[in-house]
C-alpha positions as CSV (number, residue, x, y, z in Angstrom):
1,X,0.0,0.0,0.0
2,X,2.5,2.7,0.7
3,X,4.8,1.7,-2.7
4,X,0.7,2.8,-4.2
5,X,0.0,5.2,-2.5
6,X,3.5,6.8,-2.8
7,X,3.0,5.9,-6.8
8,X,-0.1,8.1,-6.9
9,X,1.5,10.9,-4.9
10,X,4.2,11.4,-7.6
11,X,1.9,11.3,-10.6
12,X,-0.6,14.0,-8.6
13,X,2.8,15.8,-8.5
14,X,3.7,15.1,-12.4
15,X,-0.3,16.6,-13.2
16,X,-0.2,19.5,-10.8
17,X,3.3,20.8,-12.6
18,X,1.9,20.1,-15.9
19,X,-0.7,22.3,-15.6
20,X,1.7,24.8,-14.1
21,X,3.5,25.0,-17.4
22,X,0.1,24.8,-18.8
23,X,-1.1,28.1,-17.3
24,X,2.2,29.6,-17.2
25,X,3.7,28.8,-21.1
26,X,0.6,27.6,-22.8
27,X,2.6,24.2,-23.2
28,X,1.0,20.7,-23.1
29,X,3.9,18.8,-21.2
30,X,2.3,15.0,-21.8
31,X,2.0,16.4,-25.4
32,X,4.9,17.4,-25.8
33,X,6.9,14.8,-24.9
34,X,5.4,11.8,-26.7
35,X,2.4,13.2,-28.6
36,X,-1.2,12.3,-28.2
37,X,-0.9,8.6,-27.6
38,X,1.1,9.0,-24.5
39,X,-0.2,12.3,-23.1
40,X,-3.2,10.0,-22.8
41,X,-1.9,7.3,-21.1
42,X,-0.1,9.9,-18.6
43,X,-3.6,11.9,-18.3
44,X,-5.2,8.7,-17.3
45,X,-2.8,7.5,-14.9
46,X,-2.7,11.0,-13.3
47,X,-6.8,10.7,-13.2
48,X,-6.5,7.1,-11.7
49,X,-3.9,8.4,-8.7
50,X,-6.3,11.5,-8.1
51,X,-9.4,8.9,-8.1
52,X,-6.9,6.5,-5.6
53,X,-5.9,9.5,-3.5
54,X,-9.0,10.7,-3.2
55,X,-10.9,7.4,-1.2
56,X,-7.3,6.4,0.6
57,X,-5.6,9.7,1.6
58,X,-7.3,10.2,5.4
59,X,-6.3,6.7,5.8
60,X,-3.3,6.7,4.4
61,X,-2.2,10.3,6.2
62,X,-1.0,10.8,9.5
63,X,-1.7,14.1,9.8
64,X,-4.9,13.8,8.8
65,X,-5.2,10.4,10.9
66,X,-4.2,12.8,14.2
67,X,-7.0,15.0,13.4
68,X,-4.6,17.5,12.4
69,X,-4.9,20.4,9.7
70,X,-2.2,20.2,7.2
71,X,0.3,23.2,7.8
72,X,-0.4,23.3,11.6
73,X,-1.3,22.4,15.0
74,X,-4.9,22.4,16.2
């Protein structure tokens, strides 16, 4: 579970800096790199680890398993 859930961090990272460029540059990174079969594949896996993060994450987190805000103490 962790090597997953550590998986579907990194991708969640890989789509949040894409659409960085995105907003930034205009630029497609997926696209860019391999065209429109593998921007695809990327865009899906990124959607899959969001979808996975999404039902796991309080379990999965400690702060958020301590009851504890991200960024600070309650």
């Amino acid at each position: 579970m962790k090597g997953l859930h550590g998986l579907a961090f990194l991708l969640l990272i890989v789509g949040g800096l894409n659409w960085l460029v995105v907003g930034i540059w205009n630029t497609d990174l997926g696209a860019w790199l391999g065209g429109g079969s593998v921007a695809k594949v990327i865009y899906v896996l990124v959607g899959l680890a969001a979808v996975y993060e999404l039902f796991t994450h309080k379990k999965l987190c400690k702060s958020c398993d301590k009851g504890q805000m991200s960024g600070g103490n309650q």
